[in-house]
MISE-995703 format. One record per residue: residue number from 1; y, z, x of N, C-alpha, C, O in turn. Coordinates in Angstrom, 1 decimal, decimal comma. Layout:
BEGIN
MINU   pos      n_Y      n_Z      n_X     ca_Y     ca_Z     ca_X      c_Y      c_Z      c_X      o_Y      o_Z      o_X
MINU   NUM        Y        Z        X        Y        Z        X        Y        Z        X        Y        Z        X
...
END
This chain:
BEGIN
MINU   pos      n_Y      n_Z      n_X     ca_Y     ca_Z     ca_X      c_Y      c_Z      c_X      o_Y      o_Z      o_X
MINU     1   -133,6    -33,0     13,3   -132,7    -32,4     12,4   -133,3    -32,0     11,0   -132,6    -31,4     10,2
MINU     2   -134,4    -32,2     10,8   -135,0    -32,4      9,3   -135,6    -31,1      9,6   -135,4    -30,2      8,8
MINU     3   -136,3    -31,0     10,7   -137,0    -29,3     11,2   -136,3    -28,2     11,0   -136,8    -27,2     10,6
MINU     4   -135,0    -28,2     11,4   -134,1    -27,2     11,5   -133,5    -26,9     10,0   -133,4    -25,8      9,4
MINU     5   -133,4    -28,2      9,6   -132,8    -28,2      7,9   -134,1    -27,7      7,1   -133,8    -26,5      6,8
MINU     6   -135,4    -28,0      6,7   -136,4    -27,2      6,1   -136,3    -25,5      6,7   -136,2    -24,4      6,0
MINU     7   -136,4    -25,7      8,1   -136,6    -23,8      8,3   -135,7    -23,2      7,7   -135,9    -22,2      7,1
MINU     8   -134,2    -23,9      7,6   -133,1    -22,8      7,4   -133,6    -22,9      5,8   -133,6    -21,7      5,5
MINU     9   -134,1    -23,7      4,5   -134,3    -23,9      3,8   -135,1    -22,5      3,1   -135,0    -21,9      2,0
MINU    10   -136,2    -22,6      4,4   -137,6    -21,7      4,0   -136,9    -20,1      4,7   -137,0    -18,9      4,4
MINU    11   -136,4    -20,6      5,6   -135,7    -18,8      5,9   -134,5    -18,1      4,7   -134,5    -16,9      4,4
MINU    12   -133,7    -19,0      4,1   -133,3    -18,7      3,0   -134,1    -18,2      1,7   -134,0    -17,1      1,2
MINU    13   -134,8    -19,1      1,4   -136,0    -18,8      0,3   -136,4    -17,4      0,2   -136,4    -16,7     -0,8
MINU    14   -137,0    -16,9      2,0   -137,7    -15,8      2,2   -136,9    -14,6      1,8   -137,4    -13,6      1,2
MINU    15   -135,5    -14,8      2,2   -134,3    -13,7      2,5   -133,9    -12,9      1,2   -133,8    -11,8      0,9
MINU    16   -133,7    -14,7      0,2   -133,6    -14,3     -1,3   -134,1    -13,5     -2,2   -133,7    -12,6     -3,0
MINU    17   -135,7    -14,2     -1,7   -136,9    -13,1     -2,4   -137,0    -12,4     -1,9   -136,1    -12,0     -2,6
MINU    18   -137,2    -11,9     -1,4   -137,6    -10,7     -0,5   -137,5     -9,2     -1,6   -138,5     -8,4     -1,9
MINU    19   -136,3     -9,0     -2,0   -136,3     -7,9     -3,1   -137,2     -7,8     -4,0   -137,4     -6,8     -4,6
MINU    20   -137,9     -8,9     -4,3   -138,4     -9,2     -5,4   -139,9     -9,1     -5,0   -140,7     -8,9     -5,9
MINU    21   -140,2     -9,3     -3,8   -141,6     -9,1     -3,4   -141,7     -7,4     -2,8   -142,9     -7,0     -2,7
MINU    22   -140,8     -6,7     -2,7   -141,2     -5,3     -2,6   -140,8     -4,4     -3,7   -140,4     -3,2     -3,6
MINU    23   -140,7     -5,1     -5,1   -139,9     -4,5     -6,3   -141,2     -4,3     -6,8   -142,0     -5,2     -6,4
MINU    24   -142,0     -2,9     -7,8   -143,0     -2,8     -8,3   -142,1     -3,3    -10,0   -141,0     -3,1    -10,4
MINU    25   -143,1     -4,1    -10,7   -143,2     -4,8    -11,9   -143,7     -3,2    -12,9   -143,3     -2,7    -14,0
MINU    26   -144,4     -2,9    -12,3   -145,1     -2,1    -13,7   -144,3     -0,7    -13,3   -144,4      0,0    -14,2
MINU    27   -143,8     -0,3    -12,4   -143,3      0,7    -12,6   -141,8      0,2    -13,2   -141,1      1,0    -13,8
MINU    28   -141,3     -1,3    -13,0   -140,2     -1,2    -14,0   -140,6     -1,2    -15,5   -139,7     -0,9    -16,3
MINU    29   -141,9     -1,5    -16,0   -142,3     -1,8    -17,1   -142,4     -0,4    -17,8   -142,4     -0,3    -19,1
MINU    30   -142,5      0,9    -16,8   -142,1      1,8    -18,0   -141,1      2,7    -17,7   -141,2      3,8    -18,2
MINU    31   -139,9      2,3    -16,9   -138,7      2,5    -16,6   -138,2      1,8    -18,1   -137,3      2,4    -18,8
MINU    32   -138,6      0,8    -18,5   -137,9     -0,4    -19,1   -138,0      0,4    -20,8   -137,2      0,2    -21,8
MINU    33   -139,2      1,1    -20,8   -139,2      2,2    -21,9   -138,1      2,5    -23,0   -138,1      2,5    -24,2
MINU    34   -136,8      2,7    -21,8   -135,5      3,5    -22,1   -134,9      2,1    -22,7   -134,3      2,4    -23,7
MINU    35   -134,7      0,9    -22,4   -134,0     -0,1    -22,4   -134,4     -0,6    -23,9   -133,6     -0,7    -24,8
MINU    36   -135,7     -1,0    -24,1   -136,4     -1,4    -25,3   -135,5     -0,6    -26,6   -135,4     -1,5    -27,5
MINU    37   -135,0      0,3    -26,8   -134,5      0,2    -28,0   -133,1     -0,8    -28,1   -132,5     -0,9    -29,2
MINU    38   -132,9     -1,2    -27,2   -131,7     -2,3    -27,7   -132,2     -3,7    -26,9   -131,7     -4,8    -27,1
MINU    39   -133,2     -3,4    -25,9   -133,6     -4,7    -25,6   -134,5     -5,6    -26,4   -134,5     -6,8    -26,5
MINU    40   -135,2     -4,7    -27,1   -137,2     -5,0    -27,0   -137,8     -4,6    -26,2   -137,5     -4,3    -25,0
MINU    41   -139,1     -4,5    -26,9   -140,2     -3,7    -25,6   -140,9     -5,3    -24,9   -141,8     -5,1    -24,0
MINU    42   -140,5     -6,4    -25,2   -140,6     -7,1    -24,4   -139,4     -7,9    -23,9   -139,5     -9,0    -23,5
MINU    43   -138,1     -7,2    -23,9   -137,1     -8,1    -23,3   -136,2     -9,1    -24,3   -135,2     -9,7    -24,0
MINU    44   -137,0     -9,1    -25,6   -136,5    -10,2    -26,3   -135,6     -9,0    -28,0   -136,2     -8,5    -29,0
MINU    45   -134,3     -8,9    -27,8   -133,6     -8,6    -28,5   -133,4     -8,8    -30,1   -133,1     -9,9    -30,4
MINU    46   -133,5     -7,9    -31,1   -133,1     -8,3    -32,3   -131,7     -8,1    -32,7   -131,3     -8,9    -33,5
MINU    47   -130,8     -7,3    -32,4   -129,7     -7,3    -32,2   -128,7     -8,4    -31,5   -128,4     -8,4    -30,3
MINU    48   -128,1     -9,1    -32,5   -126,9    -10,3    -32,3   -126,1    -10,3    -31,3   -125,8    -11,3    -30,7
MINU    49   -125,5     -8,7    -30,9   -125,0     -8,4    -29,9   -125,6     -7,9    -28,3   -125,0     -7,6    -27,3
MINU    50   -126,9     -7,9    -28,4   -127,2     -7,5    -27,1   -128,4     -8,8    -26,8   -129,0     -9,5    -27,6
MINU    51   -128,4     -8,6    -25,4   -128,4    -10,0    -24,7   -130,2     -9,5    -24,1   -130,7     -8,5    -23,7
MINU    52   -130,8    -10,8    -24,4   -132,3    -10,8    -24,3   -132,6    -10,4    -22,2   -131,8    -10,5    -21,2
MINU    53   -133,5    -10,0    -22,3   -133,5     -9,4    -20,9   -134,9    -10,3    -20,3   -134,9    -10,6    -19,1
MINU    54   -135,8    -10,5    -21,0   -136,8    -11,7    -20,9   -136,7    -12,5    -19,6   -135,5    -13,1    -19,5
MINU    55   -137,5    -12,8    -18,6   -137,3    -14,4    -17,8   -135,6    -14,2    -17,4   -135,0    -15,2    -17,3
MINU    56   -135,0    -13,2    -17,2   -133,2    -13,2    -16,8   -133,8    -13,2    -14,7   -134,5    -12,4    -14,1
MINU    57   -133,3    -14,0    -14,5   -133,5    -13,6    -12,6   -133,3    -12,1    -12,3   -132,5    -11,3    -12,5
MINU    58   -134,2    -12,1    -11,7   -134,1    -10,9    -10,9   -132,5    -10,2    -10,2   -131,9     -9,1    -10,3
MINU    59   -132,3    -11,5     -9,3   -131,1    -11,1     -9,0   -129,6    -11,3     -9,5   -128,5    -11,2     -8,9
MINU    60   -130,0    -11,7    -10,8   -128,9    -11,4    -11,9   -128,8     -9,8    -12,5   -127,9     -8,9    -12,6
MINU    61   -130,0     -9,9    -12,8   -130,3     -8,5    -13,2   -130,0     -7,2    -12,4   -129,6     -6,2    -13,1
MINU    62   -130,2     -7,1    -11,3   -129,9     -6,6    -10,1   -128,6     -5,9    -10,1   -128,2     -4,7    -10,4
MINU    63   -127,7     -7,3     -9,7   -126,7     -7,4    -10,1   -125,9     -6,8    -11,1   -125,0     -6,0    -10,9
MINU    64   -126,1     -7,1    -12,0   -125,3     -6,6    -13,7   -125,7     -5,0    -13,7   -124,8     -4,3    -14,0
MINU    65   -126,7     -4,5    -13,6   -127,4     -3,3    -13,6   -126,0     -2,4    -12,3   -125,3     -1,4    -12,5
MINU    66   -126,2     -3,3    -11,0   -125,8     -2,2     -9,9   -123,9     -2,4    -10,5   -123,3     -1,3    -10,3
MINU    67   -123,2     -3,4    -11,0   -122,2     -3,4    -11,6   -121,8     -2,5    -12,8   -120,6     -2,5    -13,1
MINU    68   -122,6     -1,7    -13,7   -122,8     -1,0    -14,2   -122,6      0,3    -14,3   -122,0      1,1    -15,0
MINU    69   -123,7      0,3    -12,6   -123,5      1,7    -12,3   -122,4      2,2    -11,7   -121,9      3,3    -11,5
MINU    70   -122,1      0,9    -11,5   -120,7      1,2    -10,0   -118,7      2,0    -10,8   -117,7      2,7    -10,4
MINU    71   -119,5      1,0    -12,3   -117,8      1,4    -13,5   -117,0     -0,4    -12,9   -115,8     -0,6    -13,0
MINU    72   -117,9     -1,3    -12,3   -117,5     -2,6    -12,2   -117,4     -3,1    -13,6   -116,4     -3,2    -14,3
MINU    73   -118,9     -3,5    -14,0   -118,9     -3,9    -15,2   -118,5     -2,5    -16,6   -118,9     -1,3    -16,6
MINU    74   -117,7     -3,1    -17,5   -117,6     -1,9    -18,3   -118,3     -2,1    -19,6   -118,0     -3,1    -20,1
MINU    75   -119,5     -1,2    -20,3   -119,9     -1,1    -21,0   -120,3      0,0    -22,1   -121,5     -0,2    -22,1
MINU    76   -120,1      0,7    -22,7   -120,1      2,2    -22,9   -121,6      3,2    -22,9   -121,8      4,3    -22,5
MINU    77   -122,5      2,3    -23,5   -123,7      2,5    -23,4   -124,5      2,1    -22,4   -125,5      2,8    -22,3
MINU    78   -124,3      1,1    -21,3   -124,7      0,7    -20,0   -124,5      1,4    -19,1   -125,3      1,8    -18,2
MINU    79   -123,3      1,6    -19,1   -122,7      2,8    -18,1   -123,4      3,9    -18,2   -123,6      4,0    -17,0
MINU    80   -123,7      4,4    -18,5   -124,6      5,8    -19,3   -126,2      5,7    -18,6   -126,9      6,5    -18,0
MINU    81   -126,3      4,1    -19,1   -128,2      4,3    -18,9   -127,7      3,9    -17,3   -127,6      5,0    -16,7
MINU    82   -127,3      2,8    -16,6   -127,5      2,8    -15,3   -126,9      3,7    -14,3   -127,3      3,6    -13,1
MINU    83   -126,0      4,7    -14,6   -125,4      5,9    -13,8   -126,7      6,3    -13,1   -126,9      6,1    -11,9
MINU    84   -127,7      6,8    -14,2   -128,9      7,3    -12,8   -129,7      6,6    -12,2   -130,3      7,5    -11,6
MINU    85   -130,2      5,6    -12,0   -130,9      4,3    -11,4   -130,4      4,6    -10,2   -129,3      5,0     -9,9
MINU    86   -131,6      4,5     -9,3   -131,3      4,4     -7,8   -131,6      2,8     -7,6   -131,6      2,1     -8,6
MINU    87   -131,7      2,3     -6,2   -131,4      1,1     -6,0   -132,9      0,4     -5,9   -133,1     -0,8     -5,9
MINU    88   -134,0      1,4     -5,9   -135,5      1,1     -6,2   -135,9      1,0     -7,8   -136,9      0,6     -8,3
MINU    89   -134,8      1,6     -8,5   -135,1      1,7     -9,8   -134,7      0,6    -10,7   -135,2      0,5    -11,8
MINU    90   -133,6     -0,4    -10,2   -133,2     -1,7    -10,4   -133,8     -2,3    -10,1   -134,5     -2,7    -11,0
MINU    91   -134,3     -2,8     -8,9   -135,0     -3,6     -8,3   -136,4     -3,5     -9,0   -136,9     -4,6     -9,1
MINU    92   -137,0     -2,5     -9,5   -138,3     -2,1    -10,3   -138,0     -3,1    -12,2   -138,4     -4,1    -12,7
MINU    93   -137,3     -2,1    -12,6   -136,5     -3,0    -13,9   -136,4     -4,8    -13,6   -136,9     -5,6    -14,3
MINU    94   -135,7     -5,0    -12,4   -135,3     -6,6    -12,6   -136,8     -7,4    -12,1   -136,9     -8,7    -12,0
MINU    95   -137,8     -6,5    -11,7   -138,9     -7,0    -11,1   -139,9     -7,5    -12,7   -140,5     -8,5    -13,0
MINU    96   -139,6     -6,2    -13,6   -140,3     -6,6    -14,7   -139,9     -7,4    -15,7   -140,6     -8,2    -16,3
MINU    97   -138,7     -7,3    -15,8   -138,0     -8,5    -16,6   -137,7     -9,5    -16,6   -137,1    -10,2    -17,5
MINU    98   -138,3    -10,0    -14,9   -138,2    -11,5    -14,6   -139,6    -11,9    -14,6   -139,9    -13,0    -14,4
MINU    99   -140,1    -11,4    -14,7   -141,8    -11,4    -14,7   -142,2    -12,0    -15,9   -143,1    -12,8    -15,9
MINU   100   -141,2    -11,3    -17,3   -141,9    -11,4    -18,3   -141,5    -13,2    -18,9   -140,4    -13,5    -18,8
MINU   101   -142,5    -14,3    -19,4   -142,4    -15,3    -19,7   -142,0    -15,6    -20,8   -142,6    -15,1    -21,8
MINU   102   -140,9    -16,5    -21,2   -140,5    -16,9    -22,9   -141,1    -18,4    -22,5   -141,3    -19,0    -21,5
MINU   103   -141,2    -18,6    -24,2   -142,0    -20,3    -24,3   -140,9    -20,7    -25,7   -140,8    -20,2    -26,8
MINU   104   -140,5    -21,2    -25,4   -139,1    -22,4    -25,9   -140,1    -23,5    -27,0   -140,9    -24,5    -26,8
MINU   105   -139,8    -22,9    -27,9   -140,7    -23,9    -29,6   -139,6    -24,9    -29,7   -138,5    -24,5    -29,4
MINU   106   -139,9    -26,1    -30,1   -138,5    -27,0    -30,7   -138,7    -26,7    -32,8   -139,8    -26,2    -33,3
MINU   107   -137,9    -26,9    -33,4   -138,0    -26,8    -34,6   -138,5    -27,8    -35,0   -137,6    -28,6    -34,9
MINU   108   -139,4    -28,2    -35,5   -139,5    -29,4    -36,8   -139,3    -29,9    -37,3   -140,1    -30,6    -37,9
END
């Protein structure tokens, strides 16, 4: 029972990732070009209201991006950038943005 419970474990794993192993990183990195004025050009936001894109999962990002395009999620300015994204061009974006690493300082 322990054989069957690991495979389905590791067949899940594979299934999950799988987007994320045929998603090009650097071609989302200058797709991501467009996003950097309210993201950052590394993902990490100066604006109070817009949300850091940094280390966000892949398939969150995915996600919120293809909700976007669909008029699921409503946003006035999102709607706009993700309308033309194809489904390689998300998958490219959430490839680079989960890539990119944040390091968590404690304060002193």
């Amino acid at each position: 029972m322990k054989i069957n419970k690991y495979a389905w474990c590791f067949t899940f794993l594979v299934v999950m990732t799988s987007q994320s192993w045929s998603a090009d990183a650097k071609n989302g990195q200058v797709l991501a070009g467009a996003c950097s004025v309210c993201h950052g050009v590394q993902g990490l936001s100066m604006a109070p209201n817009t949300p850091n894109l940094a280390a966000q999962p892949s398939m969150y990002l995915e996600e919120q991006l293809k909700n976007y395009r669909s008029g699921q999620r409503k946003h006035e300015v999102m709607a706009v950038m993700a309308k033309p994204l194809s489904n390689s061009d998300i998958e490219n974006l959430a490839a680079w943005y989960s890539s990119l690493k944040i390091q968590i300082v404690p304060n002193d």
